[in-house]
C-alpha beads as a LAMMPS data file, in Angstrom:
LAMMPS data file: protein, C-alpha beads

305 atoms
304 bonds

1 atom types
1 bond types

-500.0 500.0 xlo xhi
-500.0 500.0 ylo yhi
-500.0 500.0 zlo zhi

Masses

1 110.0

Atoms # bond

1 1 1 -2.950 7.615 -29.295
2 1 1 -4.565 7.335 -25.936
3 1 1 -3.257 4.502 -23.456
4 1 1 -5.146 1.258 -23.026
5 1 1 -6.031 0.275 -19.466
6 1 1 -6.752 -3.483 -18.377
7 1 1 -7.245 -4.784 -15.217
8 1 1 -6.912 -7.424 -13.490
9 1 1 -8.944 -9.847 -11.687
10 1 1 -10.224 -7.492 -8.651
11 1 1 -8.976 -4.818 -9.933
12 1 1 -11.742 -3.524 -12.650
13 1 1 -12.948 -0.797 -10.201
14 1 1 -9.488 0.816 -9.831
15 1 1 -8.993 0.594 -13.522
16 1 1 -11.959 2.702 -14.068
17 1 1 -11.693 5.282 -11.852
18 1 1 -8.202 5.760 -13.221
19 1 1 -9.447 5.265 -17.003
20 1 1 -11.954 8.404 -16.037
21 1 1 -9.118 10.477 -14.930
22 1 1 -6.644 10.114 -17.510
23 1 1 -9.435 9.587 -20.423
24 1 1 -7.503 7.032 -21.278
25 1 1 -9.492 3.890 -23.015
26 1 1 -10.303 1.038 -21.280
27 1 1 -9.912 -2.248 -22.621
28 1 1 -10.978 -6.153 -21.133
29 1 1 -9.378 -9.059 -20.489
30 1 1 -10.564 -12.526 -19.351
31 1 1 -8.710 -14.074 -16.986
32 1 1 -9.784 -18.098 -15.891
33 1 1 -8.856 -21.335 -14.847
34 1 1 -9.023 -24.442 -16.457
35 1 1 -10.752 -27.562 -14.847
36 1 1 -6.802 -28.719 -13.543
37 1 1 -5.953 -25.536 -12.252
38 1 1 -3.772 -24.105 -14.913
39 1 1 -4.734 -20.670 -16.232
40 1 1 -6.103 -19.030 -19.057
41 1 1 -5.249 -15.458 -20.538
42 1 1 -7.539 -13.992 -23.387
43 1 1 -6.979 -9.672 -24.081
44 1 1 -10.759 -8.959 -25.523
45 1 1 -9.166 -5.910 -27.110
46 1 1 -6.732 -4.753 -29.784
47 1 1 -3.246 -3.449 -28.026
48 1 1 -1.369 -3.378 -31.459
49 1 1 0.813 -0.336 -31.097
50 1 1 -0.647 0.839 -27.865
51 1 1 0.712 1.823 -24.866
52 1 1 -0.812 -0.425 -22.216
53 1 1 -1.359 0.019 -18.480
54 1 1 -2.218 -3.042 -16.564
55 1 1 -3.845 -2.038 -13.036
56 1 1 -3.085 -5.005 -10.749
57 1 1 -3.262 -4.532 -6.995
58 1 1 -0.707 -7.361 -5.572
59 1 1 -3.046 -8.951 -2.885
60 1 1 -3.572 -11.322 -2.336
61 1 1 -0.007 -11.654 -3.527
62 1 1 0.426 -15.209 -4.628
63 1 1 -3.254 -15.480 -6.493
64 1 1 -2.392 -12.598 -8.110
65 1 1 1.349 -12.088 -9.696
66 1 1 1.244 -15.147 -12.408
67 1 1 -1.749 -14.010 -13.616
68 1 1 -0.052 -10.333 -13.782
69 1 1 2.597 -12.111 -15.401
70 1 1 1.197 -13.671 -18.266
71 1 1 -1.142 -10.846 -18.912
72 1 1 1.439 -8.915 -19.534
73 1 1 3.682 -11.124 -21.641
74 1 1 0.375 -11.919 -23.659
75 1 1 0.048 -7.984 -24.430
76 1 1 3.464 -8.005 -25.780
77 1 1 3.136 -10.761 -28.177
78 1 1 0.021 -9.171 -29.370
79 1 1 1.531 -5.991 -30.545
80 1 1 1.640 -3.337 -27.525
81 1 1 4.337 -1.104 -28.237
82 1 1 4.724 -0.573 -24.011
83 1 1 3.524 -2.355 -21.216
84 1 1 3.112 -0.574 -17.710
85 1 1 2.554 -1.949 -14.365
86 1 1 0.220 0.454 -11.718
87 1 1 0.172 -1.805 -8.663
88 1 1 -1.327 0.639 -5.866
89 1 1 0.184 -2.404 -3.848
90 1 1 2.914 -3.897 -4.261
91 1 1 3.967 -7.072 -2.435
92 1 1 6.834 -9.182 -1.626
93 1 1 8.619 -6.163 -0.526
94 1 1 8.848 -7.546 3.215
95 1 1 11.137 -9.672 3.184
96 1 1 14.192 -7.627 2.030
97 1 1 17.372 -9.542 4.021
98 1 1 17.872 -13.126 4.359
99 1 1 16.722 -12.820 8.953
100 1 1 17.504 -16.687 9.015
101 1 1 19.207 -18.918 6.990
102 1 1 18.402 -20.913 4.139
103 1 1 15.658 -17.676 3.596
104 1 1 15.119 -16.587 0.285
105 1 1 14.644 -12.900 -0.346
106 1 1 11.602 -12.922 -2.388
107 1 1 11.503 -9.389 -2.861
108 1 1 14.556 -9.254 -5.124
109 1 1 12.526 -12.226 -6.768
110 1 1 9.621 -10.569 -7.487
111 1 1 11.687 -7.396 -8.273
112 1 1 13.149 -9.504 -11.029
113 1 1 10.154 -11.327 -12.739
114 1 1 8.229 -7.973 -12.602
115 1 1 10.851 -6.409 -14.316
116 1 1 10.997 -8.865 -16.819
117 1 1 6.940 -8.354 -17.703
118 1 1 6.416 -4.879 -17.683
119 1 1 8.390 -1.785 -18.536
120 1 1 8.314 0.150 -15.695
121 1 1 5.425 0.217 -12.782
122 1 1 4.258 2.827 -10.424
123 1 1 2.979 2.169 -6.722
124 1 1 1.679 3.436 -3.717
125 1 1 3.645 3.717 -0.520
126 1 1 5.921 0.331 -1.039
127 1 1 7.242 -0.788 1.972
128 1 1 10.968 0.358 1.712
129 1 1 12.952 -0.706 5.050
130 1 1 16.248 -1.584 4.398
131 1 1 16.035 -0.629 0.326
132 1 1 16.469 3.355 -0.240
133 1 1 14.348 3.083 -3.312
134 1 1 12.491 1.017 -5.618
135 1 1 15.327 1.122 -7.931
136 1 1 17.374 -1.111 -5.845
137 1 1 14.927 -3.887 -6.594
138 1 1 13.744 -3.134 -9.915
139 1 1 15.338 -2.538 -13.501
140 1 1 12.686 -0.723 -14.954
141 1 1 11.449 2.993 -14.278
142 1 1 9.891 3.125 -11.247
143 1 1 7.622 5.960 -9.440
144 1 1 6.418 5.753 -5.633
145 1 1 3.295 7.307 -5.090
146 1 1 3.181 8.899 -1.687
147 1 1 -0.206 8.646 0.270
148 1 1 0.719 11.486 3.395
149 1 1 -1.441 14.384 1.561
150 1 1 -4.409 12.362 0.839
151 1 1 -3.929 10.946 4.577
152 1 1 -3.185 14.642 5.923
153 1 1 -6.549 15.866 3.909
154 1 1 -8.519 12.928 5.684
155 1 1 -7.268 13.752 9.037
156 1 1 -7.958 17.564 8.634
157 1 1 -11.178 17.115 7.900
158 1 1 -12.607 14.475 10.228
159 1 1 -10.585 14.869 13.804
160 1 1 -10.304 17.507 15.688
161 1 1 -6.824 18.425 17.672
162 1 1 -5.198 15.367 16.139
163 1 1 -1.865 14.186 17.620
164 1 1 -0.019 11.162 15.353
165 1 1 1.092 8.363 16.625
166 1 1 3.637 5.864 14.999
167 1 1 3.821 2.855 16.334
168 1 1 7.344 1.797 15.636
169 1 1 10.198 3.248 13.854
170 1 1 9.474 2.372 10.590
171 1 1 6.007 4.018 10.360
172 1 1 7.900 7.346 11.208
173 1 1 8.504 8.812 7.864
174 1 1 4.572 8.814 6.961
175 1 1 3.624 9.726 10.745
176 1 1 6.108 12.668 10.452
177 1 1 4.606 13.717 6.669
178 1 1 1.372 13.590 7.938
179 1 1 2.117 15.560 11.182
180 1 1 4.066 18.747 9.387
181 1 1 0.878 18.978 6.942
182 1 1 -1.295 19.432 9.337
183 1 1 0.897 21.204 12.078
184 1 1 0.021 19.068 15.239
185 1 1 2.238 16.951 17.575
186 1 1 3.656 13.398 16.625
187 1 1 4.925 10.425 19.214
188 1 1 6.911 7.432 17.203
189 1 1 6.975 4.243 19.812
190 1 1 9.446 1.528 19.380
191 1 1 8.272 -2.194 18.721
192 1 1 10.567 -5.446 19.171
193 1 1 8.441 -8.326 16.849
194 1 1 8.580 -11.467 18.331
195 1 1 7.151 -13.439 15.699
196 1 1 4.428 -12.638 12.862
197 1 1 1.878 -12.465 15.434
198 1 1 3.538 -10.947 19.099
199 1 1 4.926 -8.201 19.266
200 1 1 6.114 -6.041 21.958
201 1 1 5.235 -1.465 22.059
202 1 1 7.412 0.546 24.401
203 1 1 5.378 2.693 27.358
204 1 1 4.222 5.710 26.082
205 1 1 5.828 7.554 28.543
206 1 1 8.900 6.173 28.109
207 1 1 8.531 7.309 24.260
208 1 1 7.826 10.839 25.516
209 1 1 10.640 10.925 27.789
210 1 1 13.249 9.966 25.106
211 1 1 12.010 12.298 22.313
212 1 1 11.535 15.175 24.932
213 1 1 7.887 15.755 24.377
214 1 1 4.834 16.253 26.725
215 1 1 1.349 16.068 25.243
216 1 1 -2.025 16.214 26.801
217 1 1 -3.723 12.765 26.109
218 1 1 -7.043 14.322 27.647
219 1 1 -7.336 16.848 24.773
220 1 1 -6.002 15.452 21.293
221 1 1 -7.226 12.246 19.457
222 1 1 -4.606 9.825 18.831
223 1 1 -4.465 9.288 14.970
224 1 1 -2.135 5.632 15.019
225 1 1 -0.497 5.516 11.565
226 1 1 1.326 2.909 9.832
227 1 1 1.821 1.820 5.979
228 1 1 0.298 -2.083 6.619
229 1 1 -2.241 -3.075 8.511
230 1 1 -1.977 -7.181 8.334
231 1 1 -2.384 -8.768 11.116
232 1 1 -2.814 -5.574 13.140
233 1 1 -0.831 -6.843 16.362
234 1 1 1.220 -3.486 15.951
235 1 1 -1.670 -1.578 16.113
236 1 1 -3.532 -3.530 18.783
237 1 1 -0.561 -2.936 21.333
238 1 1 -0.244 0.409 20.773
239 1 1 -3.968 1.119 21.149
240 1 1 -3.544 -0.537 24.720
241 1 1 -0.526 1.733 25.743
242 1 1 -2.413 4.434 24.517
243 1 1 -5.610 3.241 27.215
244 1 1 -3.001 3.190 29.870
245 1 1 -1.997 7.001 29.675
246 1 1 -6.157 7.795 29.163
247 1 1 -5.859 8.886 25.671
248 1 1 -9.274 9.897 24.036
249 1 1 -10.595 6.770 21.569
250 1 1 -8.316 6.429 18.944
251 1 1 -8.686 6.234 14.914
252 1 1 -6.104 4.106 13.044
253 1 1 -5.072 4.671 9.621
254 1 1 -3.770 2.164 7.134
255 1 1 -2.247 2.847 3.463
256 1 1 -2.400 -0.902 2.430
257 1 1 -5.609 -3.188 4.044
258 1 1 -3.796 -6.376 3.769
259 1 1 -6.010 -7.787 7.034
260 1 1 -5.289 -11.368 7.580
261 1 1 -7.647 -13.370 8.656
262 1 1 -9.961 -11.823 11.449
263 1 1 -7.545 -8.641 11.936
264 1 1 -9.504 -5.940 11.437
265 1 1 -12.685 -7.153 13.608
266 1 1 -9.821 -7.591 16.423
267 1 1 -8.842 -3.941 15.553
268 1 1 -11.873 -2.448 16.173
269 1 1 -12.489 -4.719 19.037
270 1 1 -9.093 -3.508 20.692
271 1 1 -10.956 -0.054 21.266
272 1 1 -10.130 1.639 17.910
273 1 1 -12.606 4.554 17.105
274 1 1 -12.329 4.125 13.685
275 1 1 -10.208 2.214 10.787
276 1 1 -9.533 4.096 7.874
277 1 1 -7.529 2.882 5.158
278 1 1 -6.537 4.306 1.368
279 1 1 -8.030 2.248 -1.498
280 1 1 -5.168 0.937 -2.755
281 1 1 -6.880 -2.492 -1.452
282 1 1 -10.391 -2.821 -1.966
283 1 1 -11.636 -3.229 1.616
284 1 1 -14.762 -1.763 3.466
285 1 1 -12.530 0.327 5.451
286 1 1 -11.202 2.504 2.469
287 1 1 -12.050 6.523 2.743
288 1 1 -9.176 7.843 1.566
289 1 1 -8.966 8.024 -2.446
290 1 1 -4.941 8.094 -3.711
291 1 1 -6.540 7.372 -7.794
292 1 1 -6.077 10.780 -8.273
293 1 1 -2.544 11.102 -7.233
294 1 1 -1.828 7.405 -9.063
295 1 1 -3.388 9.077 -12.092
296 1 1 -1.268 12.181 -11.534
297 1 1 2.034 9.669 -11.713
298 1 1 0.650 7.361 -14.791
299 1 1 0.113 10.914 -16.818
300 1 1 3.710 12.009 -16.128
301 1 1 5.345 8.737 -16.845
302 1 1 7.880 8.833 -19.508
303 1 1 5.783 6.423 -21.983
304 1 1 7.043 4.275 -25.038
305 1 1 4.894 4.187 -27.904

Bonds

1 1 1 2
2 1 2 3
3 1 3 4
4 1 4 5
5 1 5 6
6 1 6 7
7 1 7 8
8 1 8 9
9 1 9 10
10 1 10 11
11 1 11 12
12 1 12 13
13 1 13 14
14 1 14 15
15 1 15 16
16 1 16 17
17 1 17 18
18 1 18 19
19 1 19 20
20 1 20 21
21 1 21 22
22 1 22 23
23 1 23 24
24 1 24 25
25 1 25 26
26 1 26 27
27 1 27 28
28 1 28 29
29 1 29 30
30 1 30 31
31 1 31 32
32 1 32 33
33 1 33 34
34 1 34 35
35 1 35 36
36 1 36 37
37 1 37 38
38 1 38 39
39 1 39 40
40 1 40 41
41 1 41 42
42 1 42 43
43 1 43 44
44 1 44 45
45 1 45 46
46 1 46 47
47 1 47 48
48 1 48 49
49 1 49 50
50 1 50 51
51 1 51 52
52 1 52 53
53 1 53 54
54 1 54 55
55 1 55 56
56 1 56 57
57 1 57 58
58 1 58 59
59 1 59 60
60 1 60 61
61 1 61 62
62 1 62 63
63 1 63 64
64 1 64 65
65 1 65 66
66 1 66 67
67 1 67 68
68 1 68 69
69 1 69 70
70 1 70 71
71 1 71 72
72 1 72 73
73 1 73 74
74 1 74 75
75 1 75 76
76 1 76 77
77 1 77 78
78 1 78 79
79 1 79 80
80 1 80 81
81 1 81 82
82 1 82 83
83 1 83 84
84 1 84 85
85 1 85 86
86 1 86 87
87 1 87 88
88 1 88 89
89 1 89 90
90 1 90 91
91 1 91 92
92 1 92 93
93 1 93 94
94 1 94 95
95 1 95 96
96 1 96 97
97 1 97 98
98 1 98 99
99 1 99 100
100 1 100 101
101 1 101 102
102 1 102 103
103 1 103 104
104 1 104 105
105 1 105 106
106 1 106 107
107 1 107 108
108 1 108 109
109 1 109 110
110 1 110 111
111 1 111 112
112 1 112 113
113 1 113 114
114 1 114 115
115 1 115 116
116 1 116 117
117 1 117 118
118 1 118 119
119 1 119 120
120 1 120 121
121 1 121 122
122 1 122 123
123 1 123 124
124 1 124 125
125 1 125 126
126 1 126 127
127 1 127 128
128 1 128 129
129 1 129 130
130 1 130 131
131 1 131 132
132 1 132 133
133 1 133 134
134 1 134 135
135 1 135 136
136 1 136 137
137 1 137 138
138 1 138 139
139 1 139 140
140 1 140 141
141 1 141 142
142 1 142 143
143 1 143 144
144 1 144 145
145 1 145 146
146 1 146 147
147 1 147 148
148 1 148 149
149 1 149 150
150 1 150 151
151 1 151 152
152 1 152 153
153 1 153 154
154 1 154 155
155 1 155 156
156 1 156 157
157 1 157 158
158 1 158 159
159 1 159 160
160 1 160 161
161 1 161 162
162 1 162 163
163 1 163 164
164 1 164 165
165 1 165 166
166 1 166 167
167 1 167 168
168 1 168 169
169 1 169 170
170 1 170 171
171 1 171 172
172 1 172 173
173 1 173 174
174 1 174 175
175 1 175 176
176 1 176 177
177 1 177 178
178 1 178 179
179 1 179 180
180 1 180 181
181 1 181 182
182 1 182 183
183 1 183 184
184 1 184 185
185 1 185 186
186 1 186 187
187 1 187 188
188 1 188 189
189 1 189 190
190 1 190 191
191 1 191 192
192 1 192 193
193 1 193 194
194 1 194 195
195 1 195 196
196 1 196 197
197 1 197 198
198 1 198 199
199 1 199 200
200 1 200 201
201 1 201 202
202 1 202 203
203 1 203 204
204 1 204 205
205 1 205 206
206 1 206 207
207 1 207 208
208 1 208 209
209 1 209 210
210 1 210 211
211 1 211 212
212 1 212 213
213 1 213 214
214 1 214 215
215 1 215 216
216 1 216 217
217 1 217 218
218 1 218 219
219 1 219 220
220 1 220 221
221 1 221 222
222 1 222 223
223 1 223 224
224 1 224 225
225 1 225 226
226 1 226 227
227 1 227 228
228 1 228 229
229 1 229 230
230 1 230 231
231 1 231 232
232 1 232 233
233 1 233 234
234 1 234 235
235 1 235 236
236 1 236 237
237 1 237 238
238 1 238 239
239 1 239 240
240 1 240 241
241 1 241 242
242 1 242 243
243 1 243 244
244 1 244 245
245 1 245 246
246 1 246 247
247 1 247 248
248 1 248 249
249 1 249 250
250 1 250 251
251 1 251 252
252 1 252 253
253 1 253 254
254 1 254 255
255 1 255 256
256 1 256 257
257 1 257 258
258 1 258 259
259 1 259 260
260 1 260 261
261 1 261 262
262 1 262 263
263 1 263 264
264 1 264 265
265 1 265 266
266 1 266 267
267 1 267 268
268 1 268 269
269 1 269 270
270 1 270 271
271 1 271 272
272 1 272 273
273 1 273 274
274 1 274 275
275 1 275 276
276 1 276 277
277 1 277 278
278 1 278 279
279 1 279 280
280 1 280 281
281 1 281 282
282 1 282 283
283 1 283 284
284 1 284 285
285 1 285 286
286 1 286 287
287 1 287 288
288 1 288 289
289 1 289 290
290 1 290 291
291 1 291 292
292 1 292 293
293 1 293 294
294 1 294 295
295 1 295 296
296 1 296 297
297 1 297 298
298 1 298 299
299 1 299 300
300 1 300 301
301 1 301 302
302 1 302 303
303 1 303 304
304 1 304 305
């Protein structure tokens, strides 16, 4: 029996595209809220014996896991033999260590009432810092989807004499993907946050002199890539060291278009060429397609039914 697709609020365009790829069948939910807030969960469809895949992209985060949630548990008591979680992002996965006390660290939270809805989940890029894997977090199968040859494709075909840029330590591993695809030169910078809106991006120069390498701004285009653009600070300080060496106009490139608030008008107005980010969150910005990869992980996953 095919799998059943349903989305979620947001998310109906993803579930399509992905539907189309797998020829899976795709089913409808409704999803509302009542007149004092609390919410309402209807599946339109029959999921009796079914293996079902619930497409839910976790941003905004807090609108959207509850509703995630009881979609899920409603699917169960109606008969699906599986339930499956493809979250192309997947949030809460921040704060990973208690920085402060009294902090609670909500991604083991989220890791555990996820992994009490859905049988296993599959997800784009998560933002794993001081986890090795998804596994750590979550008790169900797990696959990480990795954007770098979508990215690499993008790149290859729309700049000319690239060089990538990483603007702190923790962008390196998809800066230094990207990079050995395509065969050009790579700079990671180091960043000290400050606060969830300063932060602080060593001299470019002084980047270059610690990793022993000499490129010539004049002649490549600075490709700035990181996993999440939110607030974009990161990005914004590293477009102005990349003004003071002369560099030619930058592009950035975003896996996850989170973009609080005004952040990627201030992007754009720090000098950036272009923003380009992959559609794991609907956003204006997205020209890089990972459904096909996603679909490539959802077809391989070891289903119940």
């Amino acid at each position: 029996m095919k799998p059943l697709i349903l989305a979620s609020p947001d998310d109906s365009s993803a579930a399509r595209a992905l539907a189309d790829r797998l020829g899976a069948d795709l089913g409808s939910a409704t999803i509302r809220s009542f007149p004092d807030g609390e919410l309402y969960v209807r599946i339109d469809c029959s999921v009796a014996g079914r293996a079902v895949w619930l497409v839910c992209t976790l941003h905004p985060a807090s609108d959207k896991l509850l509703p995630l949630y009881f979609m899920a548990h409603t699917a169960r008591d109606l008969g699906a033999a599986s339930v499956y979680l493809a979250a192309p992002y997947l949030a809460y996965m921040r704060q990973d260590h208690r920085f402060q006390d009294g902090e609670g660290v909500t991604a083991r939270y989220t890791g555990r009432l996820l992994s009490s809805a859905v049988d296993g989940l599959i997800t784009v890029d998560p933002h794993l810092h001081r986890f090795a894997a998804l596994d750590e977090v979550y008790s169900v199968p797990t696959r990480a989807v990795r954007a770098a040859p979508c990215i690499a494709e993008w790149v290859r075909g729309n700049v000319e004499r690239p060089v990538l840029v990483g603007p702190d330590a923790e962008s390196e591993q998809w800066v230094a993907a990207v990079a050995a695809q395509l065969g050009c030169p790579s700079l990671v910078l180091r960043k000290v946050r400050r606060g969830d809106r300063e932060v602080a991006i060593s001299p470019i120069d002084e980047a270059q002199r610690d990793r022993g390498r000499s490129i010539d701004w004049a002649r490549h285009t600075p490709v700035l890539v990181d996993d999440i653009v939110s607030t974009a600070r990161t990005m914004i300080e590293t477009l102005a060291q990349l003004r003071r060496v002369g560099a030619l106009e930058p592009i950035c490139v975003g896996v996850h278009a989170v973009f609080s608030q005004s952040a990627y008008d201030d992007l754009r107005a720090a000098g950036a060429a272009r923003v380009v980010t992959c559609n794991t969150i609907p956003h204006p910005s997205n020209a890089i397609d990972v459904m096909d990869l996603v679909a490539q992980a959802m077809a391989g996953f070891p289903h119940r039914s």
